[in-house]
C-alpha positions, 0 to 999 in steps of 0.5 A: 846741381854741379853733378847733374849739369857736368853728367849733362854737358859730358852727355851731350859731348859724348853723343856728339862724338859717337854720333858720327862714327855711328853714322860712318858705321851704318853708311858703310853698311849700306849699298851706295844707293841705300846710303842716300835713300834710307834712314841715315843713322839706322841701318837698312840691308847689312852688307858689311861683310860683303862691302869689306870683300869689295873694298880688300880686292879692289885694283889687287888689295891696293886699300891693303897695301895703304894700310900696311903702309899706314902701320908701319909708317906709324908704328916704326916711326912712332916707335923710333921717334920714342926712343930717339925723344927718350934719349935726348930729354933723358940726356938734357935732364940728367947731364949737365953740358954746356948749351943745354939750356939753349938746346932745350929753348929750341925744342920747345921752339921746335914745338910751336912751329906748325907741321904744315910750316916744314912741309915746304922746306922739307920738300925742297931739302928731299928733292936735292937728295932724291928722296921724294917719292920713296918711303923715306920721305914720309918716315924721317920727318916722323921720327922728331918728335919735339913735344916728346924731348919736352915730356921726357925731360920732364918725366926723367927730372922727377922720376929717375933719381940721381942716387940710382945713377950713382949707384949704377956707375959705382958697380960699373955700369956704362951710360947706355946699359944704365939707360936702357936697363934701369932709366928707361923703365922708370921713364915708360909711362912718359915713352907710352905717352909719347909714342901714343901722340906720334902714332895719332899723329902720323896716323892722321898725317895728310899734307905731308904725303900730299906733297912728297908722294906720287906712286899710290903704291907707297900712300898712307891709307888717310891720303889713299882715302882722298884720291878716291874721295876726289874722284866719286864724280867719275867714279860713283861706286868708289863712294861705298868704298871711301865709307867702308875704308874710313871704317876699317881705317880707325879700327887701329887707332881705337886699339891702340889707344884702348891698349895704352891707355892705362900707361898714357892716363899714368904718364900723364899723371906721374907728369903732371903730379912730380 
């Protein structure tokens, strides 16, 4: 009976979960006048070939240009903001200096605060130095990931053994050649970890580009999407578009989850476990 009713209740999780992306799926199948008229969760006329056409060479690919700007505000920062946090929870785990307990209390304060707290602050801090409106402004608040100096703290404590640093600095190796060569691949599944959290993140970030960005040019895809959305009164046919671009927008985000998968469920493990 315990088996059947958690298969039971993972069931019902499951469909509510697909359900929508379901529906997103077939909605942007749709013209925008079938989306309304006709079976919502089946679909009608297939035109998603010819609705993806519509929505890359709209206004000169601008959809394009948000999700390039998506990758790489994800992708780099997700990635720079990885070996940033590898480095100082690897330094606050195998160094011994003064004020490293307090460092750490206040990372871990740093993680209790909501994004949306900064977002003022940050703003106020990049209009002194001119940098709202640039790509800068989304891509350097990306790159500080506290949760990720908390995980890699962890992770290094128990999975790089003090014996292996010795031995390195008996042959004769510095500190930055032993990390990157011997700490940071014990210390992978954690930097995957970490790295997958800060891409969702960024990914999905939306008040941040909300207040720093002007020049639709420089948008992330997520807040693209919501200028049009809030202009579907004056513009209708930009409806079939927010459809298909919500679409195409989580299409990297199952990839990259589904490609890291194996390393974050052993990061999270390997964690959890030493």
């Amino acid at each position: 009976m315990s088996r059947t009713g958690a298969m039971l209740v993972m069931g019902v999780f499951t469909v509510y979960f697909l359900v929508p992306l379901w529906w997103l799926l077939v909605a942007s199948s749709k013209t925008p006048g079938d989306v309304f008229t006709t079976n919502p969760l089946w679909f009608a006329d297939m035109r998603l070939g010819e609705n993806l056409g519509e929505l890359f060479a709209f206004r000169d690919g601008l959809y394009l240009r948000w999700l390039g700007n998506s990758v790489l505000y994800a992708g780099l920062g997700g990635a720079v903001a990885t070996l940033i946090a590898g480095m100082a929870g690897y330094a606050l785990a195998k160094y011994r200096f003064r004020g490293r307990e307090t460092i750490f209390n206040i990372v871990l304060g740093g993680v209790l605060v909501p994004a949306t707290a900064l977002a003022l602050p940050l703003f106020l801090l990049f209009s002194k130095i001119e940098l709202t409106n640039t790509f800068w402004a989304v891509f350097l608040p990306s790159i500080v990931s506290p949760f990720g100096v908390y995980l890699t703290r962890i992770f290094a404590a128990a999975s790089v053994p003090d014996e292996i640093l010795e031995a390195a600095r008996l042959d004769g190796s510095g500190e930055m050649r032993t990390f990157f060569t011997m700490s940071l691949r014990l210390m992978s599944p954690a930097l995957v970890t970490v790295f997958l959290f800060q891409f969702v993140t960024i990914w999905n970030n939306f008040f941040l580009p909300l207040i720093m960005l002007r020049d639709q040019s420089l948008f992330p895809v997520t807040f693209g999407l919501y200028g049009w959305n809030t202009q579907l009164n004056q513009i209708p046919e930009l409806r079939t578009y927010v459809l298909v671009g919500a679409l195409v927008s989580i299409v990297p985000l199952i990839v990259t989850f589904l490609s890291l998968q194996r390393f974050w469920r052993n990061g999270l493990g390997a964690g959890a476990v030493k």
